[in-house]
Each structure stands twice: as structure tokens, then as C-alpha cells.
C-alpha positions, 0 to 999 in steps of 0.5 A, a space after each residue: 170759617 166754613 163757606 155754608 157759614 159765611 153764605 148762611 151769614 151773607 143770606 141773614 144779611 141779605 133778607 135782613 136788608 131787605 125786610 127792614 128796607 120794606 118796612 122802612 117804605 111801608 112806614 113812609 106809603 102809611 104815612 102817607 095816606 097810601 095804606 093799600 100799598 103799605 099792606 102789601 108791603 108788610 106782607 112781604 117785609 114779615 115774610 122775608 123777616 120770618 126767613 131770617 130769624 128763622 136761619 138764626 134762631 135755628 143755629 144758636 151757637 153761631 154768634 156770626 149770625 148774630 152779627 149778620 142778623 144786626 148788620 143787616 137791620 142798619 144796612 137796611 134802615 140806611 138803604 130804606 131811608 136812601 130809598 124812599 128819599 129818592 122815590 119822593 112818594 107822596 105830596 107837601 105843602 111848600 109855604 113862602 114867605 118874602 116881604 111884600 116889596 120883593 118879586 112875587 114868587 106865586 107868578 114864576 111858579 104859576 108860570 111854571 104850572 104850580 098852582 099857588 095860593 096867595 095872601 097878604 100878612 103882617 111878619 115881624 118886620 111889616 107887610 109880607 106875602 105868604 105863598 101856599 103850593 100843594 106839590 109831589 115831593 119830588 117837585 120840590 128840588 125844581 120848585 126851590 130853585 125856581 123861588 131863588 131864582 126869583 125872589 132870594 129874600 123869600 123863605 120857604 119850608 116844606 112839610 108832609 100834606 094828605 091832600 084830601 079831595 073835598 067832595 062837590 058842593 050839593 044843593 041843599 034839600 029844601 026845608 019842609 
């Protein structure tokens, strides 16, 4: 194997790293609600794609390339993946259950500046209190180890929220 062949490979690999880690945070930012960003994001990511299967479908008879060209799209999905975990774009909405005779977790969260909506239900086994907090994904780390901390019994769960702001109220026209 040559040194322009191994570079050529380690190049397809490279942009292919590349344009599928774009492509996996421009589906993360869409989904959440940020399409402005997510179309800059496919600019690039169907650029940097275009180089590389550019490199490959100019040199057919080089099976490394192949190789390179595959080994760059899982590399490239793991590393999207890692990346958009560790940015936490966007916001969820942590739900709490815990039986209505346990410590209330809205008031350590509110305490901590989460703003929480509260309600009382009926659960499977009698009266429980049911917590609603609307928060950037990368709160929830924090948030979790609060609610332990006060109220083990509680269990939560987190799920992908648009929030969407309501507009203000307007006074209705009058009737003619």
C-alpha cells in the first residue's frame, strides 16, 4: 500500500466522520424545533458528503476505499451520538410521581429555581402527587439528584418537549 492510498482512505474517512456527525445533530436540532440551524447544518454535512463520495466513486478499483467510506459512517454515527448527548440541545419535560405521604419534591425544586407545576392523582396504590418541570436537557443530571435526595420513593421520567410560548391574552372585540 502506497502513502497517497493510505491518506486518500484516512481523507474518506475523515469527511465521512464528519458529514454523518453533522447529519446526526442536524436530526437532533429539527427535532427540536431548531430548523434554522439544522439548515445550515445539512449545507455542510451534503458539502462535506459530496467530497467524499467524490474521492470513492472516482477511484472504483480501490476496495480501501470502500472500507474507509463505511468505517467513517459508524465512526461518525458513534461520535454524533456522543456529541449531541454531551450538548443537550433543547428542553424535556421531567414528570414525578411519588405517593402523596412522602416529602414533596416541587418545593426542593422550586427552592432551586425550577419552576414546577403540581397536582394531586390517584395511582395504583392510593393518592399520589404528580410534578411537572419543563427544563434544558442539560439540567436533568442536576434536577435527578435533587429529587433523590428528597424523596427516593418519587419516580420520574424524561421526555423530548417543543415548548411553545403561548401568545398574550388579547381582549376580545366587542360583539356588533
Amino acid at each position: 500500500m502506497t502513502v497517497s492510498l493510505a491518506l486518500a482512505a484516512l481523507s474518506i474517512f475523515a469527511l465521512r466522520i464528519a458529514d454523518v456527525t453533522l447529519g446526526t445533530l442536524r436530526i437532533a436540532v429539527l427535532v427540536r424545533g431548531r430548523s434554522n440551524l439544522a439548515g445550515v447544518l445539512s449545507f455542510f454535512e451534503s458539502l462535506v458528503w459530496l467530497l467524499a463520495a467524490a474521492q470513492v466513486l472516482t477511484n472504483l478499483d480501490r476496495p480501501l476505499h470502500f472500507v474507509a467510506y463505511a468505517g467513517g459512517y459508524a465512526a461518525g454515527t458513534m461520535l454524533g451520538v456522543h456529541l449531541e448527548r454531551w450538548l443537550a440541545i433543547g428542553d424535556v419535560l421531567l414528570r414525578i410521581v411519588a405517593p402523596i405521604s412522602t416529602p414533596r419534591t416541587a418545593v426542593a425544586l422550586r427552592q432551586a429555581g425550577y419552576i414546577v407545576t403540581e397536582m394531586n392523582a390517584e395511582g395504583r396504590d392510593g393518592q399520589v402527587r404528580v410534578s411537572f418541570v419543563v427544563l434544558p436537557r442539560r439540567r436533568v443530571r442536576q434536577a435527578m439528584k435533587l429529587i433523590g435526595e428528597t424523596n427516593p420513593d418519587a419516580f420520574a421520567s424524561v421526555e423530548s418537549a417543543t415548548p411553545l410560548r403561548v401568545a398574550p391574552k388579547r381582549p376580545a372585540a366587542p360583539i356588533k
